[in-house]
C-alpha positions as CSV (number, residue, x, y, z in Angstrom):
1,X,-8.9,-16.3,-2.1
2,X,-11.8,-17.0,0.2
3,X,-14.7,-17.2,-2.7
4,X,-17.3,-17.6,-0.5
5,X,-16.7,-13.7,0.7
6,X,-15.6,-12.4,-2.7
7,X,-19.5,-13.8,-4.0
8,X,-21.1,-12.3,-1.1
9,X,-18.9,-8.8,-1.6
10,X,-19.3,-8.5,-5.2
11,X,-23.2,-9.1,-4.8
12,X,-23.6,-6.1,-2.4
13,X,-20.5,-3.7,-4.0
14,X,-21.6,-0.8,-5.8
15,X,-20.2,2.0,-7.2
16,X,-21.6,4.2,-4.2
17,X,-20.0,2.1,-1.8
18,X,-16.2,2.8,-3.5
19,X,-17.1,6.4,-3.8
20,X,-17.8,5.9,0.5
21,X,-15.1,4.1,1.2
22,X,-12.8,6.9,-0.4
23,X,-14.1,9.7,0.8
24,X,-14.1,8.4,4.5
25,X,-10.3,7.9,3.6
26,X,-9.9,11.1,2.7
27,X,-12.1,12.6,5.7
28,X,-10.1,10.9,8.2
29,X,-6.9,11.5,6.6
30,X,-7.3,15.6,6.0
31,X,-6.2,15.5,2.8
32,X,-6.3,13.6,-1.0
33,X,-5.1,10.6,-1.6
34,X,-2.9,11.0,-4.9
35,X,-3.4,7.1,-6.0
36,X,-5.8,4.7,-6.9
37,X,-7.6,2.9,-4.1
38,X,-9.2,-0.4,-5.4
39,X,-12.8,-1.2,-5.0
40,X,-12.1,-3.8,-2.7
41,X,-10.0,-5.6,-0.3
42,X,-8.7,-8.8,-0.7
43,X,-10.5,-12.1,1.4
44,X,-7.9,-13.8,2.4
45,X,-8.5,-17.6,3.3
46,X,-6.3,-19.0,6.6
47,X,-4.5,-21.4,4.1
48,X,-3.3,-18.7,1.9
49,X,-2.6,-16.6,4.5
50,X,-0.3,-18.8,6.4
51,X,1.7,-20.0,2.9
52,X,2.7,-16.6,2.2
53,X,3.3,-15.8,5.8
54,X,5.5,-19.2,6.1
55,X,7.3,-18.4,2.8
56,X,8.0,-14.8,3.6
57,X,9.2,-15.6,7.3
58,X,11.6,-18.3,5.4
59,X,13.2,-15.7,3.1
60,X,13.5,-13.5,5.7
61,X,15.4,-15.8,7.9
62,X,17.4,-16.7,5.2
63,X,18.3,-13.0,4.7
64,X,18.6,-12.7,8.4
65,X,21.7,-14.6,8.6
66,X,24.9,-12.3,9.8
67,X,27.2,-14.2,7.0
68,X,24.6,-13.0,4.0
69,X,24.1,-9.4,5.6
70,X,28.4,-9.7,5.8
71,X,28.4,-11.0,2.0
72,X,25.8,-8.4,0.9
73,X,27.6,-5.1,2.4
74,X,29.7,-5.0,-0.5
75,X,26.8,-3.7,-2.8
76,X,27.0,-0.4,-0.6
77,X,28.9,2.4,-2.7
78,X,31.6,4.0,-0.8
79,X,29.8,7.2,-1.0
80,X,26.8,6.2,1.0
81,X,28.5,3.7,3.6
82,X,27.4,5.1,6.3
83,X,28.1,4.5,10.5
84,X,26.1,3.1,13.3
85,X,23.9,0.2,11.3
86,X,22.3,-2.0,13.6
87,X,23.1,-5.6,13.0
88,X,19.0,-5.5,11.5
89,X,16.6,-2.8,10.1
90,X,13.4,-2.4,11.8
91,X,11.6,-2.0,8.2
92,X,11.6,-3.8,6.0
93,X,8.9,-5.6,3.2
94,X,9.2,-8.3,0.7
95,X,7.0,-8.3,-2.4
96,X,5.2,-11.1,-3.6
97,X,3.6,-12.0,-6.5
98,X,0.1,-14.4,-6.2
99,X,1.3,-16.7,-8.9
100,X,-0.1,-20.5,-9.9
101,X,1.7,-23.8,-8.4
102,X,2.1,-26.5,-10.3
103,X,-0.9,-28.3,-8.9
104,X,-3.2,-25.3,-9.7
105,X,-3.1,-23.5,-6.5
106,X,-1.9,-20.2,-5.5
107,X,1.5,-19.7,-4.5
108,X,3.8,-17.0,-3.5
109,X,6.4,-15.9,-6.0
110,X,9.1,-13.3,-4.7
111,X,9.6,-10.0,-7.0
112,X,11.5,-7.8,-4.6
113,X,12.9,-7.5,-1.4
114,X,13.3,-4.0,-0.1
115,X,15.4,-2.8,3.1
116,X,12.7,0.3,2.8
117,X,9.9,1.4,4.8
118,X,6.0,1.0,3.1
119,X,2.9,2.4,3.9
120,X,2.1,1.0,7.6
121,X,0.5,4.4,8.5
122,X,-1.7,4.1,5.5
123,X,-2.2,0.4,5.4
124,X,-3.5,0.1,9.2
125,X,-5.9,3.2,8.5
126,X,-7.5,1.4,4.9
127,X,-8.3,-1.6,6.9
128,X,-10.1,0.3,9.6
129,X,-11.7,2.0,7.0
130,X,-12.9,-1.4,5.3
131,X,-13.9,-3.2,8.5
132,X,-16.0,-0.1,8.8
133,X,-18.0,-0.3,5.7
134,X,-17.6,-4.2,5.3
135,X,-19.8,-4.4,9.0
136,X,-22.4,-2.8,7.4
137,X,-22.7,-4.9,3.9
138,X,-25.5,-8.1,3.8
139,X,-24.4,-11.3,5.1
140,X,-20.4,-9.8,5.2
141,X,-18.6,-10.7,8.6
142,X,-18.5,-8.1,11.2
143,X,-14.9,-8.5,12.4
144,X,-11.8,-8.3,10.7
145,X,-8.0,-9.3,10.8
146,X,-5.2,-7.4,9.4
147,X,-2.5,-8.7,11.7
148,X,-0.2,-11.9,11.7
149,X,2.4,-13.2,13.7
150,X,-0.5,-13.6,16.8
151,X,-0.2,-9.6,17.0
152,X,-3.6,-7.7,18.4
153,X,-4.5,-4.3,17.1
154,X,-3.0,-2.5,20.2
155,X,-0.1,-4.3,20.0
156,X,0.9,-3.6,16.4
157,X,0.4,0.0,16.7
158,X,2.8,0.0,19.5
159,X,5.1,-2.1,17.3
160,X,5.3,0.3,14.6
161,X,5.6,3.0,17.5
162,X,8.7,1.5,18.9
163,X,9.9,0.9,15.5
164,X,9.5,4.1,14.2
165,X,10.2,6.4,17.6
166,X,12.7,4.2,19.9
167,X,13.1,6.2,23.1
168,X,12.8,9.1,22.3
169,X,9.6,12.0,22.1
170,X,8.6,11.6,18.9
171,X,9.3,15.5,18.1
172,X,13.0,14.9,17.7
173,X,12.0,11.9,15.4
174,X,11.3,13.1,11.6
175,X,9.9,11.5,8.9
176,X,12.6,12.5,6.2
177,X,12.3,12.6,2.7
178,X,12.3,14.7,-0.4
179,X,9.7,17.9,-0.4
180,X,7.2,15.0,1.7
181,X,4.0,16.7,0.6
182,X,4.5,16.5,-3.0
183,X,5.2,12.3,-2.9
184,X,2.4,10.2,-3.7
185,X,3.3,8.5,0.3
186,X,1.8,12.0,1.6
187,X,-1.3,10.1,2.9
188,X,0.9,8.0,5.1
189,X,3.0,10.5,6.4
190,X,-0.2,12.3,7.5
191,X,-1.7,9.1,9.3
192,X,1.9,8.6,10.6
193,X,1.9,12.2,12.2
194,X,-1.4,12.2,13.8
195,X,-0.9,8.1,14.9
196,X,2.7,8.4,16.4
197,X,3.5,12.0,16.5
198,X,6.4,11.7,13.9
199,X,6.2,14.9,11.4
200,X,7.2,14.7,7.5
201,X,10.3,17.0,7.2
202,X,12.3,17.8,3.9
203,X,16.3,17.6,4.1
204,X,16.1,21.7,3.6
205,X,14.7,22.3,6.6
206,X,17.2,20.4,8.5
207,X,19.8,22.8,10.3
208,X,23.6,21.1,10.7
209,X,25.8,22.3,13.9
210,X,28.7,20.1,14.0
211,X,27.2,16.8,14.1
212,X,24.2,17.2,15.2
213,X,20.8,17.8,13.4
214,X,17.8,20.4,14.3
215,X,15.0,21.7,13.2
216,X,12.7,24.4,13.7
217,X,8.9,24.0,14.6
218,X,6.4,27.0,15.4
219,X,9.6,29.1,15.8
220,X,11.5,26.7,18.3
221,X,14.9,24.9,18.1
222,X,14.1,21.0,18.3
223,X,17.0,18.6,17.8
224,X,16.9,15.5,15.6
225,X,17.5,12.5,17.7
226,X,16.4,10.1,15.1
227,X,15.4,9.7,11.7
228,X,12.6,8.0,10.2
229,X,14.2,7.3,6.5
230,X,12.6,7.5,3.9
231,X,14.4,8.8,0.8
232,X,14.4,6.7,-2.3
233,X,18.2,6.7,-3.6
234,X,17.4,7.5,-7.6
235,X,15.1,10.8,-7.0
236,X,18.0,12.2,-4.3
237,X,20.5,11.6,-7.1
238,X,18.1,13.4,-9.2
239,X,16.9,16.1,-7.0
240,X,18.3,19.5,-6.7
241,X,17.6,19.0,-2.9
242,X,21.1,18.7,-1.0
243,X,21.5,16.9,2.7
244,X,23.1,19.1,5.0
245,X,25.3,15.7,5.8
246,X,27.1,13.0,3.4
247,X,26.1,9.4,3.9
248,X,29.4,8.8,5.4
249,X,29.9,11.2,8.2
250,X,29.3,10.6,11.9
251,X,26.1,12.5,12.7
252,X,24.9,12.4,16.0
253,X,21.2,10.8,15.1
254,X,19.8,7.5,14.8
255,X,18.1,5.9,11.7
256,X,15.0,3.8,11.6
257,X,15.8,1.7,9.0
258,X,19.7,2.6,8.7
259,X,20.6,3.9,5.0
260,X,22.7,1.0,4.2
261,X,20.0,-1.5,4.6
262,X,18.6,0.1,0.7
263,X,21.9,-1.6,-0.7
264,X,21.8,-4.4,1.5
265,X,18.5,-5.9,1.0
266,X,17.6,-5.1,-2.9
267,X,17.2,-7.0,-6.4
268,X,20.4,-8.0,-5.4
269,X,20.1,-10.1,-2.4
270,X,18.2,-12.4,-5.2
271,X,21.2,-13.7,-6.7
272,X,22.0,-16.0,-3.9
273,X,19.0,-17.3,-2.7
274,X,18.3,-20.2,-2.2
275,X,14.2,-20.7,-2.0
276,X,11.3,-22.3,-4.2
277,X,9.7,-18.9,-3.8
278,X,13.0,-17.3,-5.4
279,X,12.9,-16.7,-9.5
280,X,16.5,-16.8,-10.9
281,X,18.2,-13.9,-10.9
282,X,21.3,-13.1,-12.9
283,X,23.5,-10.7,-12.7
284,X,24.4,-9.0,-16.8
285,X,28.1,-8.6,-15.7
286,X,28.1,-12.1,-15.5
287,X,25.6,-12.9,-17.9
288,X,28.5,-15.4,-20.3
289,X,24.9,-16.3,-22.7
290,X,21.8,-15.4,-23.2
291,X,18.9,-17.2,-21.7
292,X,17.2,-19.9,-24.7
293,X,14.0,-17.9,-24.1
294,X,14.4,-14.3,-23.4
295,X,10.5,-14.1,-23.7
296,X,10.8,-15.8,-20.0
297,X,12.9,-12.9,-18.3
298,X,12.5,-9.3,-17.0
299,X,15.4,-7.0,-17.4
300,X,15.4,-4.7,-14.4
301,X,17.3,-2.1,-12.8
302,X,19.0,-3.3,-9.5
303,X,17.9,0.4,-7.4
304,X,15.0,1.7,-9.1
305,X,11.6,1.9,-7.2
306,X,8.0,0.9,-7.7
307,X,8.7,-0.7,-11.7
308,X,11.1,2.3,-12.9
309,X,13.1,1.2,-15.7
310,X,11.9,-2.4,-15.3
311,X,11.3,-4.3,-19.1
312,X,9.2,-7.0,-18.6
313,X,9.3,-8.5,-22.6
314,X,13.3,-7.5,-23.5
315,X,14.9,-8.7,-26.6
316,X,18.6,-9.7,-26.8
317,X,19.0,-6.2,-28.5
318,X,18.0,-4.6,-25.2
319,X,19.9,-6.7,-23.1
320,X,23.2,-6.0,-25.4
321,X,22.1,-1.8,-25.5
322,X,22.9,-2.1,-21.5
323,X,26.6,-0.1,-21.7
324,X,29.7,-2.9,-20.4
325,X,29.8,-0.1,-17.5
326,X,26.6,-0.2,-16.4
327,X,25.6,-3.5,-16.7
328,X,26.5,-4.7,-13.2
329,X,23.4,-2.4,-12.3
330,X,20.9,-4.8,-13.9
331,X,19.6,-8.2,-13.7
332,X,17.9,-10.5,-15.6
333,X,15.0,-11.9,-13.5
334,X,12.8,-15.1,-14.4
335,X,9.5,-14.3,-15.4
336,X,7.2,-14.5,-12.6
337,X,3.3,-15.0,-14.0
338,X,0.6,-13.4,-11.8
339,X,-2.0,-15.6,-11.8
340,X,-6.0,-14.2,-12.1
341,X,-6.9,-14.3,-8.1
342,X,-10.8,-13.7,-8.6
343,X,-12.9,-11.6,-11.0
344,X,-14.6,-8.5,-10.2
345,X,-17.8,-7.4,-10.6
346,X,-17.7,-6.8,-14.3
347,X,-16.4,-10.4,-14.7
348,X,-12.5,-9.3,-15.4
349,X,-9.7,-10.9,-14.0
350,X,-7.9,-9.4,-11.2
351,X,-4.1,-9.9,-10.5
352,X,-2.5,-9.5,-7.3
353,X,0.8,-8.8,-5.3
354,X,0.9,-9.1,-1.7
355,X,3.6,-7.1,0.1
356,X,4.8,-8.6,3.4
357,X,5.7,-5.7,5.9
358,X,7.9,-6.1,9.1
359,X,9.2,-4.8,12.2
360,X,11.6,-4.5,14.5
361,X,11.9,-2.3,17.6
362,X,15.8,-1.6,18.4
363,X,15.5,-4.1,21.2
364,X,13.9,-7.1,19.6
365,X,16.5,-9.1,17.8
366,X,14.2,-10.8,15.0
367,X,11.8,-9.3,12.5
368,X,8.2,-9.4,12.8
369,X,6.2,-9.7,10.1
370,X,3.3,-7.7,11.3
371,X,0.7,-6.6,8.1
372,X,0.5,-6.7,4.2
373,X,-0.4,-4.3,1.4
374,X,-2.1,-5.5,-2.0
375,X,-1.5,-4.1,-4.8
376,X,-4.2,-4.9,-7.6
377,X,-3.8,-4.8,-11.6
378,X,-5.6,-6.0,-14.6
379,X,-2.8,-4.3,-16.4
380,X,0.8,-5.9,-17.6
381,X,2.6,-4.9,-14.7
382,X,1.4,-3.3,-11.0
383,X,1.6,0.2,-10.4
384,X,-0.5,3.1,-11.5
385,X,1.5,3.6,-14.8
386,X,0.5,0.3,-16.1
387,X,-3.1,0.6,-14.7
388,X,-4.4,4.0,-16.1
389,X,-8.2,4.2,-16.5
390,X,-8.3,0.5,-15.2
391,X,-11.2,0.1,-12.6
392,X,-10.4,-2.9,-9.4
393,X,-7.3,-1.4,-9.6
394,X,-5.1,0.2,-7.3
395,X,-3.8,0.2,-3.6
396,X,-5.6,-2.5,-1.4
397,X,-5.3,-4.7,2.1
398,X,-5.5,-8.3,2.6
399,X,-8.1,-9.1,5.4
400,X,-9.3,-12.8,6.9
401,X,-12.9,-12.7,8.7
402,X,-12.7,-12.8,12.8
């Protein structure tokens, strides 16, 4: 972390400016934002920066490759193989924890890969809303970068544009995804309406005629040409809330990322890689022993979302309560230690993980890794369930002075 900033930051924060800072949020988003939102950004320094940005473009090469996507497809059930996936998503993040090296320094350490959208409405609008409030704090820098891969402001919004909208008018693109104003992702689907004109829909108000898709907006008939996805598999399978399509019918409508690319890129993808950024992953269907130190694994569900089910200090009896039918659904994961990345305020050590975020408009054939996300936790684990009533906690961004 740049120090130099976080001394002149934490010298000039207060708790006025966090109260600011989320109430501009909320005033230029319309609405509430259902989540923490940390006291601070991150201060990225050019060297840390570029050894995430170099790991995470290595990992995603590796994942890149048509023979692992090939080797990987098998992980998609039956019942959601699904036609028309490009040959690569054009979402996508990997997770990353800030962990120690061996020589002391920060290092990346991989905990998830995900074939998923994230919060690039959200994430572009928190950093404007820093670099705001940041310009007008003593001896702070006035400009700000959120960007990497050499991408300009104007040219990452019109990245995530092309990914999220193709060709086509962005009303007969919809942000789908399961009643979209109660999920805690409302505040990006708001910034992603009013940035790139796509609107949050729910699969109920979806009309089917043959296979094609409509829906109806201040009382007129607008077809679905394309699908911004964004349903998590393990609330569908618990929601009441039915499709008006299965997984593996021909509908006439593109997807931005493709279903399939949940299955493809997952927990699972872990097994076979082959990085120094890579914890060991294993696989409890073929688990033949148990590790010498359980203490030094996390037992986790291959397709929950954001920690669900995850156990990060199993014993061997909670590995062996796993049913023999269901254990091909988890992994054992080496431990991955977040390190303290700098203190806040009060002194307390913060803990970081840095989500990578990337794009891909239909025509480009590589990903670009365009923008992170931070997540911050003093807590045992990241998320707000393991961070209640925890302050220099929450949702953040990762900025490096201009």
């Amino acid at each position: 972390m740049d120090l130099d900033l976080r001394q002149r930051f934490n010298a000039a924060w207060s708790e006025e400016l966090h109260r600011t800072v989320r109430a501009d949020l909320e005033r230029r988003l319309g609405g509430p934002i259902p989540f923490p939102v940390a006291e601070t950004p991150v201060f990225l320094t050019e060297d840390l920066r570029d050894r995430f940005a170099q790991a995470s473009n290595e990992i995603m090469d590796l994942i890149s490759d048509p023979q692992f996507i090939d080797a990987h497809t098998k992980a998609i059930p039956p019942e959601y193989r699904t036609p028309g996936r490009g040959h690569l998503p054009q979402l996508a993040t990997i997770d990353f924890a800030v962990s120690r090296a061996e020589d002391g320094t920060l290092a990346p350490r991989v905990v998830e890969l995900q074939g998923f959208p994230s919060l690039f409405g959200f994430q572009l609008l928190l950093a404007d809303v820093w670099a705001t409030h940041l310009a007008t704090m003593p001896g702070m820098p006035e400009g700000w970068h959120l960007f990497f891969s050499g991408v300009d402001r104007y040219r990452g919004m019109a990245l995530v544009r092309q990914a999220l909208v193709g060709g086509h008018d962005p009303e007969q693109v919809v942000l789908l995804d399961l009643e979209p104003d109660r999920q805690k992702t409302y505040p990006d689907f708001l910034v992603t309406r009013h940035w790139w004109g796509v609107d949050p829909v729910c699969p109920s108000e979806l009309k089917r005629d043959g296979n094609r898709l409509f829906r109806i907006k201040e009382g007129r008939t607008i077809p679905v040409r394309r699908i911004y996805y964004r349903i998590v598999i393990d609330e569908l399978e618990r929601s009441p809330i039915a499709l008006p399509f299965r997984f593996d019918e021909d509908i006439d409508v593109e997807w931005t990322p493709h279903p399939e690319w949940w299955w493809i890129w997952s927990k699972l993808s872990m097994l076979s890689l082959d990085h120094p950024s890579v914890p060991k992953t294993q696989l409890l269907s073929e688990l033949e022993a148990l590790p010498d130190d359980v203490s030094k694994w996390v037992l986790k569900p291959l397709w929950s979302f954001a920690g669900a089910g995850v156990n990060v200090d199993p014993t061997p009896a909670d590995i062996a309560a796993v049913p023999a039918d269901q254990r091909s659904a988890w992994v054992l994961q080496e431990k991955v230690e977040y390190a303290p990345a700098f203190r806040s305020v009060d002194g307390d050590e913060v803990k970081l993980e840095m989500r990578m975020m990337y794009v891909r408009p239909d025509d480009h054939d590589r990903m670009t890794l365009l923008l992170n996300l931070m997540r911050l936790s003093r807590g045992k684990m990241m998320g707000v369930d393991y961070n209640k009533d925890l302050s220099w906690t929450g949702a953040s961004v990762g900025l490096w002075s201009a």
